[in-house]
Structures are given as structure tokens and as C-alpha cells.
Gaussian input, Z-matrix of N, CA and C with variables (Angstrom, degrees):
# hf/3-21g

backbone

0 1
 N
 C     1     B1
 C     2     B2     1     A1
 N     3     B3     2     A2     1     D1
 C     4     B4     3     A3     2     D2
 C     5     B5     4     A4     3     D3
 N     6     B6     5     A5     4     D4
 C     7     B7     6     A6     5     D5
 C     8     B8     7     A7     6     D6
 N     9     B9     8     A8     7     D7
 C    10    B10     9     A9     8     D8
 C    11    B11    10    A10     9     D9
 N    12    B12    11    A11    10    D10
 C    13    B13    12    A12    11    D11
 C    14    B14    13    A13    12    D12
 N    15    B15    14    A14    13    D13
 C    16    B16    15    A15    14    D14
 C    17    B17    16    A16    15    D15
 N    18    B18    17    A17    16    D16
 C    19    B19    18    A18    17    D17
 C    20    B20    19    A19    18    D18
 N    21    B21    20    A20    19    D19
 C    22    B22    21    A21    20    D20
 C    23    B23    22    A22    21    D21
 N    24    B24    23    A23    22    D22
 C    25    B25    24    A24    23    D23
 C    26    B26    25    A25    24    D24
 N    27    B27    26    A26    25    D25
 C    28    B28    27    A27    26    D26
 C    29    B29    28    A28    27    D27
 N    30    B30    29    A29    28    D28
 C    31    B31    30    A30    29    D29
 C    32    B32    31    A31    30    D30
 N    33    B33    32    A32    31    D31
 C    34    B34    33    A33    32    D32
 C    35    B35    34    A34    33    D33
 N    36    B36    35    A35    34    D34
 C    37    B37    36    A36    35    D35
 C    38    B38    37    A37    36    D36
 N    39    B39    38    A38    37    D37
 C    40    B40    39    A39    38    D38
 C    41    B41    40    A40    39    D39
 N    42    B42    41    A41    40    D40
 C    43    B43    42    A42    41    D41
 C    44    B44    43    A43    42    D42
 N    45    B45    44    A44    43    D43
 C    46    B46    45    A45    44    D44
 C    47    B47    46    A46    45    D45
 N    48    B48    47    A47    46    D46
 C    49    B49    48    A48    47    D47
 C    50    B50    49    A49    48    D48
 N    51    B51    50    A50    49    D49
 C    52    B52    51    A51    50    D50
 C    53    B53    52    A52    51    D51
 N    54    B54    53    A53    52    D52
 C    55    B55    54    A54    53    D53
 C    56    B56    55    A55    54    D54
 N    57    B57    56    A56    55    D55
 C    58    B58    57    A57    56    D56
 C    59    B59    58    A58    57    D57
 N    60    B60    59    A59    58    D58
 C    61    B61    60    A60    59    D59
 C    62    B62    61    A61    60    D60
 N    63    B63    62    A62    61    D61
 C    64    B64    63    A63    62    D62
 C    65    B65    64    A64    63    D63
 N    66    B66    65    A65    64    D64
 C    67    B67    66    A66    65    D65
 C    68    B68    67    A67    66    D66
 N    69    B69    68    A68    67    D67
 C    70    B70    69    A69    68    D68
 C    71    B71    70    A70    69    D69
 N    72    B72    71    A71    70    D70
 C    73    B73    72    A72    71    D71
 C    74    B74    73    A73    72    D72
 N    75    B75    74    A74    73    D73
 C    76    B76    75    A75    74    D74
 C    77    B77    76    A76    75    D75
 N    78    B78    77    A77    76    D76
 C    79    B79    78    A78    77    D77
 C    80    B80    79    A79    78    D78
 N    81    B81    80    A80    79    D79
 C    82    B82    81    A81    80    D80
 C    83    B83    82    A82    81    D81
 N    84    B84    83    A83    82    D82
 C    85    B85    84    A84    83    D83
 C    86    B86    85    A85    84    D84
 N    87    B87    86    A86    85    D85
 C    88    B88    87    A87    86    D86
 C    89    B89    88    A88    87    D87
 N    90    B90    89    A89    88    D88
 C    91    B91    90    A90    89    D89
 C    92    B92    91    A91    90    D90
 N    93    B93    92    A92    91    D91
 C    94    B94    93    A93    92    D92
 C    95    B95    94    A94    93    D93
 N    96    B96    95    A95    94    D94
 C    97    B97    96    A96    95    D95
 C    98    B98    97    A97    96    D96
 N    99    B99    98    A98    97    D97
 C   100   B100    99    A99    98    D98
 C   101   B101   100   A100    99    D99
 N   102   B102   101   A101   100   D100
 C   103   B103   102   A102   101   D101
 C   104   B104   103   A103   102   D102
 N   105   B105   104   A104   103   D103
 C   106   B106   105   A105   104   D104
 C   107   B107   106   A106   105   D105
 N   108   B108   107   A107   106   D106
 C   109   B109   108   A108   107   D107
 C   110   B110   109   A109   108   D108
 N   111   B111   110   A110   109   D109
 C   112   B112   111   A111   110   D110
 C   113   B113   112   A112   111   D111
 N   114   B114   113   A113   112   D112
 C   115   B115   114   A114   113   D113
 C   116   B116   115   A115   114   D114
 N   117   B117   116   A116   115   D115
 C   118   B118   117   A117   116   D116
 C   119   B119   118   A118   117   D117
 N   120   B120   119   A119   118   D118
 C   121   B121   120   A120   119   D119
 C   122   B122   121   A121   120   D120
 N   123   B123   122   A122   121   D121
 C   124   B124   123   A123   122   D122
 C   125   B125   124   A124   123   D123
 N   126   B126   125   A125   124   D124
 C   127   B127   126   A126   125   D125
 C   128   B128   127   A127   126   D126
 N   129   B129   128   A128   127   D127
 C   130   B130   129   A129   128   D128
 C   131   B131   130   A130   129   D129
 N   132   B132   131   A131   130   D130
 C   133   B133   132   A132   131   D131
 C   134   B134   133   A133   132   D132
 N   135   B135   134   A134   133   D133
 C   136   B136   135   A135   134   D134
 C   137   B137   136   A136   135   D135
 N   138   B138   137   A137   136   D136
 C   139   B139   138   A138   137   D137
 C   140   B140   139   A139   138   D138
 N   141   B141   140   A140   139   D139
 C   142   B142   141   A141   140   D140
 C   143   B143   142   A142   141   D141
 N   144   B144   143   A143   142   D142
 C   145   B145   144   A144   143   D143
 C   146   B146   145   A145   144   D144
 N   147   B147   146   A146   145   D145
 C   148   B148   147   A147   146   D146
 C   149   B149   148   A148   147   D147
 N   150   B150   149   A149   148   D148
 C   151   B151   150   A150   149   D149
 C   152   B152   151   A151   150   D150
 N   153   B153   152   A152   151   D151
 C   154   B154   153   A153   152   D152
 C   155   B155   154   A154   153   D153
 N   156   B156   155   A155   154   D154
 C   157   B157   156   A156   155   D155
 C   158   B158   157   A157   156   D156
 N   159   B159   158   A158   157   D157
 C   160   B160   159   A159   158   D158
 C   161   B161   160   A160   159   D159
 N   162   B162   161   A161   160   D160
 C   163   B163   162   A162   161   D161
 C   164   B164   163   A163   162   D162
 N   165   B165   164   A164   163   D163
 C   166   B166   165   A165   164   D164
 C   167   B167   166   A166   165   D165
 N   168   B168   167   A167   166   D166
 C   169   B169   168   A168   167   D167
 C   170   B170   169   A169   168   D168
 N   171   B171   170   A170   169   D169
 C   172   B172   171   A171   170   D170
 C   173   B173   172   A172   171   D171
 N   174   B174   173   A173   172   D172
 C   175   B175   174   A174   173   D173
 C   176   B176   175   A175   174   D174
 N   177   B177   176   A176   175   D175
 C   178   B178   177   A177   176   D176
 C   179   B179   178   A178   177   D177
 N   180   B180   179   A179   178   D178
 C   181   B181   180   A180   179   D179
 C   182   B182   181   A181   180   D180
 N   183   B183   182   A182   181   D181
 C   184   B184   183   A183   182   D182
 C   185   B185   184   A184   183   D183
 N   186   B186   185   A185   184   D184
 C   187   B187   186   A186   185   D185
 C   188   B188   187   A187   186   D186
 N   189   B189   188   A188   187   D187
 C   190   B190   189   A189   188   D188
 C   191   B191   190   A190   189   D189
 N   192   B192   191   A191   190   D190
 C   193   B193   192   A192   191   D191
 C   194   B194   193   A193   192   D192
 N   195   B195   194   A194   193   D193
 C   196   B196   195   A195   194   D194
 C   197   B197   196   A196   195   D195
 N   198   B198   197   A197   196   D196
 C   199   B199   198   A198   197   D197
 C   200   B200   199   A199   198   D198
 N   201   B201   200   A200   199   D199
 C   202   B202   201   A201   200   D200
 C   203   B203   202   A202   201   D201
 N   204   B204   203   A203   202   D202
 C   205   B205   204   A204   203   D203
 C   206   B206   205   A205   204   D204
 N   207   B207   206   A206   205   D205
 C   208   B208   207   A207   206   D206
 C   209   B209   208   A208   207   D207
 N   210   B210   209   A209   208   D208
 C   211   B211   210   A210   209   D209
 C   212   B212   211   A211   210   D210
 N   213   B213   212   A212   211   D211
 C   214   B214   213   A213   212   D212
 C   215   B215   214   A214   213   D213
 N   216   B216   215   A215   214   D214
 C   217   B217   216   A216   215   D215
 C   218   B218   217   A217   216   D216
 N   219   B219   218   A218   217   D217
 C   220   B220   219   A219   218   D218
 C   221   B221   220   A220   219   D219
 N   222   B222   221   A221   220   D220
 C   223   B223   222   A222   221   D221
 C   224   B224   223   A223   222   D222
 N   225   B225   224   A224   223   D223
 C   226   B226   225   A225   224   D224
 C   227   B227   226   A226   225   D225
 N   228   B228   227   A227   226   D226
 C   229   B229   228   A228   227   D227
 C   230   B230   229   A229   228   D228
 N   231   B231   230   A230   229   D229
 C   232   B232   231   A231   230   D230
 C   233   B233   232   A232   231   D231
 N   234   B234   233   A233   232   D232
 C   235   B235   234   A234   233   D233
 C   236   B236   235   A235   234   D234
 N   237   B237   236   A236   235   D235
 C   238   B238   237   A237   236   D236
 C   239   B239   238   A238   237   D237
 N   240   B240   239   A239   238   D238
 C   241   B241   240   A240   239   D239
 C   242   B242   241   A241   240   D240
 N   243   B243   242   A242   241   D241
 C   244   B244   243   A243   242   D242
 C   245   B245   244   A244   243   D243
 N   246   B246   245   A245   244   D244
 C   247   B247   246   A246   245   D245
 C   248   B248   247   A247   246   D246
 N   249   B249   248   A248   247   D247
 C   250   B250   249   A249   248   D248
 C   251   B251   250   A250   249   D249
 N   252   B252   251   A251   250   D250
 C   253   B253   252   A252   251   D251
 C   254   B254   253   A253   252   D252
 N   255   B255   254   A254   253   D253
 C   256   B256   255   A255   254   D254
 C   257   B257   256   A256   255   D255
 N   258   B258   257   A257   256   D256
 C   259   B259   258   A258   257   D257
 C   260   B260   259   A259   258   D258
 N   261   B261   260   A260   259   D259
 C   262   B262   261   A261   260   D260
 C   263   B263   262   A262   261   D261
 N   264   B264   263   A263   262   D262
 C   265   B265   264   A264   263   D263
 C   266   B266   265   A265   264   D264
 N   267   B267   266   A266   265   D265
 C   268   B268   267   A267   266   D266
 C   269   B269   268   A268   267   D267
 N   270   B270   269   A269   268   D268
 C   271   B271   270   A270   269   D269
 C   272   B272   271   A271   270   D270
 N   273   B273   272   A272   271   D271
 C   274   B274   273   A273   272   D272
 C   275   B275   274   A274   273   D273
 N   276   B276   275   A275   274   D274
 C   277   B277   276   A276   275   D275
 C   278   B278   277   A277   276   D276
 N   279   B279   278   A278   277   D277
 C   280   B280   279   A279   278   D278
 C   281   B281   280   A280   279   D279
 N   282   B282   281   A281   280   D280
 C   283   B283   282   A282   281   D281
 C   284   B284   283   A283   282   D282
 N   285   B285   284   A284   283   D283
 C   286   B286   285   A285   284   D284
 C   287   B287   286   A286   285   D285
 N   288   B288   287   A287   286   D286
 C   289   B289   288   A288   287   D287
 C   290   B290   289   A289   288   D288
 N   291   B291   290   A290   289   D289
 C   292   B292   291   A291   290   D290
 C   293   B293   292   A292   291   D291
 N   294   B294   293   A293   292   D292
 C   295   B295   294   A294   293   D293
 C   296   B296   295   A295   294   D294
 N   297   B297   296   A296   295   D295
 C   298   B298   297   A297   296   D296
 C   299   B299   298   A298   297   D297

   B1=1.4457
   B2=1.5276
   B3=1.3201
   B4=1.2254
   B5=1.6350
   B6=1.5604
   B7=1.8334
   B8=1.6589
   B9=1.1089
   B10=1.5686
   B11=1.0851
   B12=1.0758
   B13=1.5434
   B14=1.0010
   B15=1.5215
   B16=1.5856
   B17=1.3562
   B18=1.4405
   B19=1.4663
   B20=0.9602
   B21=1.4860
   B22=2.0395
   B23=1.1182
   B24=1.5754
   B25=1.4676
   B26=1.3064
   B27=1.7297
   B28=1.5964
   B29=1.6643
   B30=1.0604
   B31=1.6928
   B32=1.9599
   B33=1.5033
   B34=1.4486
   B35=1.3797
   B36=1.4500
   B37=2.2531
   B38=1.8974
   B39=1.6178
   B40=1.7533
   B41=1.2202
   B42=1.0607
   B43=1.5109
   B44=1.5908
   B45=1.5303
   B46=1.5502
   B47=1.4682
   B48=1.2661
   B49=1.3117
   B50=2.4337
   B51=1.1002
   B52=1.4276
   B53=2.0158
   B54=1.0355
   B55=1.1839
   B56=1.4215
   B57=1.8598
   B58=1.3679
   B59=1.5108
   B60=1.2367
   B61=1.4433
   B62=1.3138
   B63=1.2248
   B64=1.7808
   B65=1.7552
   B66=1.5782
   B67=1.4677
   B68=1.3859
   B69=1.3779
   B70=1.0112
   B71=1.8719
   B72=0.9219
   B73=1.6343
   B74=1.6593
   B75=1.4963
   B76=1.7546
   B77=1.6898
   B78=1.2953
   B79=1.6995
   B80=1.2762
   B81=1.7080
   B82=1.6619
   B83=1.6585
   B84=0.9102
   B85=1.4923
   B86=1.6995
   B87=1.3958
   B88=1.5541
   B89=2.3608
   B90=1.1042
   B91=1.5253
   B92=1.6317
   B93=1.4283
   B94=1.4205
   B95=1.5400
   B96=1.7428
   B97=1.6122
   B98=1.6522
   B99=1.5500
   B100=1.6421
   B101=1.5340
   B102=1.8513
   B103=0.9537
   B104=1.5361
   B105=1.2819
   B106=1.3096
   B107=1.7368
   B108=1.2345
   B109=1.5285
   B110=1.6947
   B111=1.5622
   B112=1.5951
   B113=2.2089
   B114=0.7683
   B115=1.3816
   B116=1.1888
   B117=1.0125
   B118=1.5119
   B119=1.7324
   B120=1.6586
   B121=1.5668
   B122=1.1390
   B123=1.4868
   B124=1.1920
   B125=1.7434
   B126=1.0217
   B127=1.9296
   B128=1.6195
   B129=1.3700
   B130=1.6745
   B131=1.7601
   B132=1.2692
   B133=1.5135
   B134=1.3319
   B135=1.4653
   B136=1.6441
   B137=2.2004
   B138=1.4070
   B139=1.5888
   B140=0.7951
   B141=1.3680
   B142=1.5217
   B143=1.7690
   B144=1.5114
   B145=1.9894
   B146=1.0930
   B147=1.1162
   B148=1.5502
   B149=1.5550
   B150=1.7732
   B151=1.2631
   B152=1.6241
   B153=1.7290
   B154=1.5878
   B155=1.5690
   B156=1.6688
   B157=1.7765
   B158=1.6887
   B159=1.3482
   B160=1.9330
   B161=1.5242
   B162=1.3795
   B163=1.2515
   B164=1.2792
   B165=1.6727
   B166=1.3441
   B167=1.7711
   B168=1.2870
   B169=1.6089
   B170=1.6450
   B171=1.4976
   B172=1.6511
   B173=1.5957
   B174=1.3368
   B175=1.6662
   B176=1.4498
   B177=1.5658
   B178=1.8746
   B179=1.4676
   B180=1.3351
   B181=1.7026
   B182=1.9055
   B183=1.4322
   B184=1.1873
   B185=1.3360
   B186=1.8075
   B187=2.3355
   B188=1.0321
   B189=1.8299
   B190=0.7773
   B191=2.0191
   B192=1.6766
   B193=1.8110
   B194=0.9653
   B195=1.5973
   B196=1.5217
   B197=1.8573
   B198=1.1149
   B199=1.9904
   B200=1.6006
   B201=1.2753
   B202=2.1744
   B203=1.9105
   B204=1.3980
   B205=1.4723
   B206=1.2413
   B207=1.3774
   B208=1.5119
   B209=1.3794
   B210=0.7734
   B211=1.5133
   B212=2.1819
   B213=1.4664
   B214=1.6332
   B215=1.3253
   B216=1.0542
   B217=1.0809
   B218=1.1324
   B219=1.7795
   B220=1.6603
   B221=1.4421
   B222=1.4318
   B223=1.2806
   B224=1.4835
   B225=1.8923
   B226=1.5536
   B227=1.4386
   B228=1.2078
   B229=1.5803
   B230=1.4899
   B231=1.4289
   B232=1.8307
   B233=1.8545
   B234=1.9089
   B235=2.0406
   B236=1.3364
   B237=1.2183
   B238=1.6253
   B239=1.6722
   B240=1.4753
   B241=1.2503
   B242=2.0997
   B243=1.5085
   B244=1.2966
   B245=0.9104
   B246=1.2002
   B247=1.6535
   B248=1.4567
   B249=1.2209
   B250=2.3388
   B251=0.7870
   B252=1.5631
   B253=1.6174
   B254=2.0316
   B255=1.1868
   B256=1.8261
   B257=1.1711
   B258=1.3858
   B259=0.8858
   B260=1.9186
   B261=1.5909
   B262=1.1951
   B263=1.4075
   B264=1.2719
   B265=1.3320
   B266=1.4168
   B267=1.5161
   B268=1.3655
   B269=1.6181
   B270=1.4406
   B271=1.3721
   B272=1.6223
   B273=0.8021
   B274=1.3690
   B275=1.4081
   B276=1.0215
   B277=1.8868
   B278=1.9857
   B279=1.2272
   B280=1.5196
   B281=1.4242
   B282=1.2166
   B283=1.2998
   B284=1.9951
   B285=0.9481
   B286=1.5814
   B287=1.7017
   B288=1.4298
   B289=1.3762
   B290=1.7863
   B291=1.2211
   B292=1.6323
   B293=2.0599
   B294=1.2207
   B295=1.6051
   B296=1.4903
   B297=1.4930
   B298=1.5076
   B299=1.5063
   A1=110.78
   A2=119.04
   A3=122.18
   A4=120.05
   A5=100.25
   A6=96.62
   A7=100.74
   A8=143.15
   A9=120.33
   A10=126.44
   A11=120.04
   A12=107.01
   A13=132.78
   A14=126.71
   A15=129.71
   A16=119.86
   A17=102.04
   A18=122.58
   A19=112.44
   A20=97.87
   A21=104.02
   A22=127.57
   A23=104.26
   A24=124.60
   A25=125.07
   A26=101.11
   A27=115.42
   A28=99.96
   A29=122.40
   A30=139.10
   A31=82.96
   A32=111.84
   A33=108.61
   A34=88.44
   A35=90.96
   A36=113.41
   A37=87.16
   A38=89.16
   A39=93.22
   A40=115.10
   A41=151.23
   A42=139.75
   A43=95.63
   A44=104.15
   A45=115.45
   A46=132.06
   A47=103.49
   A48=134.80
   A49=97.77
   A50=78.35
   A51=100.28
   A52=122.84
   A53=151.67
   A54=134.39
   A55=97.02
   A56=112.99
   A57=114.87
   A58=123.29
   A59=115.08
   A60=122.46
   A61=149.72
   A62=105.66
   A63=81.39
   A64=103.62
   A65=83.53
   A66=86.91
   A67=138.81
   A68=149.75
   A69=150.18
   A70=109.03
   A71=105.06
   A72=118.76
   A73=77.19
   A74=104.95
   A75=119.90
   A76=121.02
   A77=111.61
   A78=99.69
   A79=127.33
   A80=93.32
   A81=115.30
   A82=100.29
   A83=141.45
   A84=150.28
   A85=116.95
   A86=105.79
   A87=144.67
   A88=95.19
   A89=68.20
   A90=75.91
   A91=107.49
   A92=124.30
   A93=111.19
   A94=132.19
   A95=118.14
   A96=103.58
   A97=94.01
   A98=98.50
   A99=114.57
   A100=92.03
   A101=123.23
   A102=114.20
   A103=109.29
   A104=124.03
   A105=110.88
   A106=100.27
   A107=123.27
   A108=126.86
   A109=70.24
   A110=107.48
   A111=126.86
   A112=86.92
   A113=94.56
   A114=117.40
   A115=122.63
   A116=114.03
   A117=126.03
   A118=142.04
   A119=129.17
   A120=103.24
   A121=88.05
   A122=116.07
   A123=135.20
   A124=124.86
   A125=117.23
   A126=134.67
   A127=98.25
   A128=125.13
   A129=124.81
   A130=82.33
   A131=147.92
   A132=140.01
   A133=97.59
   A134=112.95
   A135=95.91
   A136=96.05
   A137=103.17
   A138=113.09
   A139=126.71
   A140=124.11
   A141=154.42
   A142=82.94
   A143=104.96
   A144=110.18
   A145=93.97
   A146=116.98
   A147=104.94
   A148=143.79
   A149=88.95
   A150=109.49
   A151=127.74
   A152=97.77
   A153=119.26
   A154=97.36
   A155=123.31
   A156=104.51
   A157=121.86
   A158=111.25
   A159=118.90
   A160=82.33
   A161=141.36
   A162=139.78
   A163=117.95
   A164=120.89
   A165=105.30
   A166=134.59
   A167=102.47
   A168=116.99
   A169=100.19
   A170=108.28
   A171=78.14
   A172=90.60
   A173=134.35
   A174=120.79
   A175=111.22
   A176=109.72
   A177=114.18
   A178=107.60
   A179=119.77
   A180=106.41
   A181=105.06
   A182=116.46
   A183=101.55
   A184=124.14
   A185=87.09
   A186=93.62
   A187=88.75
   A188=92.01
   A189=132.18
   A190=127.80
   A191=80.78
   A192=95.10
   A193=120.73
   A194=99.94
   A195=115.94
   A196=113.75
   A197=82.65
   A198=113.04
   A199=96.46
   A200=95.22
   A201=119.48
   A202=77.12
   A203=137.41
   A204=113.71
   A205=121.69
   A206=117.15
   A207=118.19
   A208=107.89
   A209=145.16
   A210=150.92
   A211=98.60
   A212=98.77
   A213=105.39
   A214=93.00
   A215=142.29
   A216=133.81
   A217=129.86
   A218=121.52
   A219=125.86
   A220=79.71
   A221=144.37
   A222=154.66
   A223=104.40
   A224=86.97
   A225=107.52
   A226=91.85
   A227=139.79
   A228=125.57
   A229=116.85
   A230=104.01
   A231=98.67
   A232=116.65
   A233=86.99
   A234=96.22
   A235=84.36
   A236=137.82
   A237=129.28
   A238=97.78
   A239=116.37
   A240=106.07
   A241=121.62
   A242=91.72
   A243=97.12
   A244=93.84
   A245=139.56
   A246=126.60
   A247=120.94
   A248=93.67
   A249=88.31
   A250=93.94
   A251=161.03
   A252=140.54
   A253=105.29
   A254=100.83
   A255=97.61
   A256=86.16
   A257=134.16
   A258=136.50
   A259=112.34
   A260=111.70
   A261=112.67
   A262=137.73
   A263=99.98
   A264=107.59
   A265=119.96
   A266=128.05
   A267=123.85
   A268=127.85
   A269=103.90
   A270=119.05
   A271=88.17
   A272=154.86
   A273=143.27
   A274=115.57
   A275=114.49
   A276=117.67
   A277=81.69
   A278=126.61
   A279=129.06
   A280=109.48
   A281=141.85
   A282=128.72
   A283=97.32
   A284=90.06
   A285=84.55
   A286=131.65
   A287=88.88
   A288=97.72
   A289=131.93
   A290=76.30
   A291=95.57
   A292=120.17
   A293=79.68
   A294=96.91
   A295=132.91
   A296=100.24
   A297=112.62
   A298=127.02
   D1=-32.29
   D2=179.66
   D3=-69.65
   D4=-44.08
   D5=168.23
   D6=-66.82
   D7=-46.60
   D8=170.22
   D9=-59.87
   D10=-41.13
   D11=162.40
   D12=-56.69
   D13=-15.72
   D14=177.58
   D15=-94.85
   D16=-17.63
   D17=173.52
   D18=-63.14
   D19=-52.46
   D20=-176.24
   D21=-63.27
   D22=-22.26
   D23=171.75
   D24=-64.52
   D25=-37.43
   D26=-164.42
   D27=-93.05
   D28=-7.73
   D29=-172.35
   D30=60.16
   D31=72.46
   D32=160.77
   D33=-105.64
   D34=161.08
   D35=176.86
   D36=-83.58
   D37=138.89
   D38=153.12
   D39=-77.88
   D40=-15.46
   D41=-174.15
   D42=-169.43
   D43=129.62
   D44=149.01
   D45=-132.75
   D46=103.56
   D47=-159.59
   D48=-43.17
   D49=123.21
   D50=177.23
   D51=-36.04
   D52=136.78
   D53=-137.93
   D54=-162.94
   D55=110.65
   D56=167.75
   D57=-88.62
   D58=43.36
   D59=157.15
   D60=-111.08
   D61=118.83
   D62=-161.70
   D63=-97.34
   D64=175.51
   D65=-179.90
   D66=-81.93
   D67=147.11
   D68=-153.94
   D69=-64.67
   D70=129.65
   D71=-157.18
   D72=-65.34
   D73=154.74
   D74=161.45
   D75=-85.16
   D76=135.32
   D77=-176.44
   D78=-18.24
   D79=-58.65
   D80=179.30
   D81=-52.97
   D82=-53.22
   D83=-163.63
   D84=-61.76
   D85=-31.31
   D86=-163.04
   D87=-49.88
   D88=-61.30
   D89=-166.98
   D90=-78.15
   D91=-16.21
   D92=162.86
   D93=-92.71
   D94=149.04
   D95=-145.96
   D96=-66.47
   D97=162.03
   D98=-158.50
   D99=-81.22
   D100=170.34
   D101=167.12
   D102=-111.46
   D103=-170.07
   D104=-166.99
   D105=-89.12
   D106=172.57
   D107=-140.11
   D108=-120.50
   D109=137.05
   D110=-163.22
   D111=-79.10
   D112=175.90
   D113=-172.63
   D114=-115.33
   D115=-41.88
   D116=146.47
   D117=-92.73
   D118=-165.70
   D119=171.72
   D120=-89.27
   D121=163.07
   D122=-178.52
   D123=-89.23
   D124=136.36
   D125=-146.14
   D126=-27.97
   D127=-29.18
   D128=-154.93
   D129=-82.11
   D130=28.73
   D131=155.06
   D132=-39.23
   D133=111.82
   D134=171.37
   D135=-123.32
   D136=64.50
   D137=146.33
   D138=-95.99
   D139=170.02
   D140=159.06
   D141=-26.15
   D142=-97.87
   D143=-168.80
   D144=-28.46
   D145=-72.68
   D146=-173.12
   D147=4.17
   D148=-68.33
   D149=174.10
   D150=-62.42
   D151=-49.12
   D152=-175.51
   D153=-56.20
   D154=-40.57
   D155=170.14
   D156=-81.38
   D157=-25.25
   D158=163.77
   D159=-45.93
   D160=-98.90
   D161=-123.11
   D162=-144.39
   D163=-48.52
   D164=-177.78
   D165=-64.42
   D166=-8.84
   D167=174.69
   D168=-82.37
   D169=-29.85
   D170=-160.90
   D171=-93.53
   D172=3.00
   D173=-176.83
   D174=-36.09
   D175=-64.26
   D176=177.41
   D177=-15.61
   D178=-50.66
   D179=-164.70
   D180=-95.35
   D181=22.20
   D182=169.53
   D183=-134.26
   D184=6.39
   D185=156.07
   D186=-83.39
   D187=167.41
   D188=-157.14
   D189=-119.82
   D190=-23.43
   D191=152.40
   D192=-111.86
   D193=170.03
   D194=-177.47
   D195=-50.61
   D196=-66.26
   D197=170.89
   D198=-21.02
   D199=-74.15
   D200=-155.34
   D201=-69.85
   D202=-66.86
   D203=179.65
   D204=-28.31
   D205=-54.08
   D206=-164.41
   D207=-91.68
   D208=-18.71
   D209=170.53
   D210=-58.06
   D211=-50.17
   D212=-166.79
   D213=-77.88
   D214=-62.05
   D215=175.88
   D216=-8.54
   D217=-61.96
   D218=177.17
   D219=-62.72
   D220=-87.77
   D221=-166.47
   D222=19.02
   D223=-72.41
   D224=-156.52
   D225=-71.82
   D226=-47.96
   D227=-168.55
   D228=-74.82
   D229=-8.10
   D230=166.08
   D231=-73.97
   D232=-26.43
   D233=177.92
   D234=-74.04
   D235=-60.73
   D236=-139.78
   D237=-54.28
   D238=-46.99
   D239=-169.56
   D240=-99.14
   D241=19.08
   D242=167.33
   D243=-110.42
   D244=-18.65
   D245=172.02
   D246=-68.98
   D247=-67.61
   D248=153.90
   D249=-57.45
   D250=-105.36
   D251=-126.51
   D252=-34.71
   D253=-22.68
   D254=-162.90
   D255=-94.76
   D256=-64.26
   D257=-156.83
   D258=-49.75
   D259=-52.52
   D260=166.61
   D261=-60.29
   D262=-30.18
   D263=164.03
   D264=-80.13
   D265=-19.83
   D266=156.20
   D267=-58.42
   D268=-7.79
   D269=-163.55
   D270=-120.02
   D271=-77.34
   D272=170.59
   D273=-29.67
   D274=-27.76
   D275=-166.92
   D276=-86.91
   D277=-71.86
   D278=-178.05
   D279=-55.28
   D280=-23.62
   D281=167.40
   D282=-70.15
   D283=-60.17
   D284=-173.44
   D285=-52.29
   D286=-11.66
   D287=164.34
   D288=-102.03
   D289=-7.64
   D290=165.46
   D291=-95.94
   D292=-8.90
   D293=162.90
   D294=-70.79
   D295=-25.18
   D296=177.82
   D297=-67.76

């Protein structure tokens, strides 16, 4: 709740769906051989998901008790599956718009 709430604050996006395009080479750039066009968005994602894979998923492996393990644990598997929940539904919402 706390990374959404700061998000909402900061006007960050919760999720931005990944993007195989790259950007248009610069004049200067023109004449050297191209590199291959990333496959995904590229690391500067600055969302909500974003964050929960930067850091909040991996916290579980960096307590240090038993207790604080198992406590993060449900934690992390409530992100794991709101993160696919977004993620699929970002992909269902764009298939369906490519349906038209």
C-alpha cells in the first residue's frame, strides 16, 4: 500500500507495458552499424511494477529472521500474483484492442 500510495503521489504509472521498439537512430548514429532493438522497455521503467521487481519481491531473501521470513513470504506472493493479475490483464485489454 505504501508503494501506491507514493506513486499516486508522485503521478508514477502502475505498470508500463513492455515495448519492442526502438528508437529512431540520431544522424550522428546513422552511419554506425545499428544495434539490435531491445525486446523489452528498457531498465529506466519508472512504475509501480517496476519497483515490486527492483526490490520489493526480492526483500524475503534479505531478513534476517525466521518470523520477518515468513511473514514476507505471504507478502511477496500476494505481489507475485498482483503482478500477473496486471500484467494479464494488460495483455487482454491490448489484445482486445487489436481485435477491432
Amino acid at each position: 500500500m505504501r508503494c501506491a500510495a507514493y506513486s499516486a503521489i508522485t503521478s508514477r504509472p502502475l505498470y508500463l507495458p513492455p515495448t519492442t521498439s526502438a528508437p529512431a537512430p540520431s544522424p550522428a548514429s546513422a552511419s554506425s552499424p545499428a544495434a539490435p532493438a531491445p525486446a523489452t522497455a528498457p531498465a529506466s521503467d519508472d512504475s509501480a511494477i517496476a519497483h515490486f521487481h527492483d526490490k520489493l519481491l526480492r526483500l524475503e531473501g534479505m531478513l534476517k529472521t525466521a518470523r520477518g521470513r515468513e511473514l514476507a513470504r505471504a507478502r511477496t506472493e500476494t505481489l507475485r500474483r498482483f503482478v500477473a493479475d496486471t500484467e494479464r490483464e494488460w495483455r487482454e485489454a491490448a489484445e482486445g484492442l487489436e481485435g477491432r
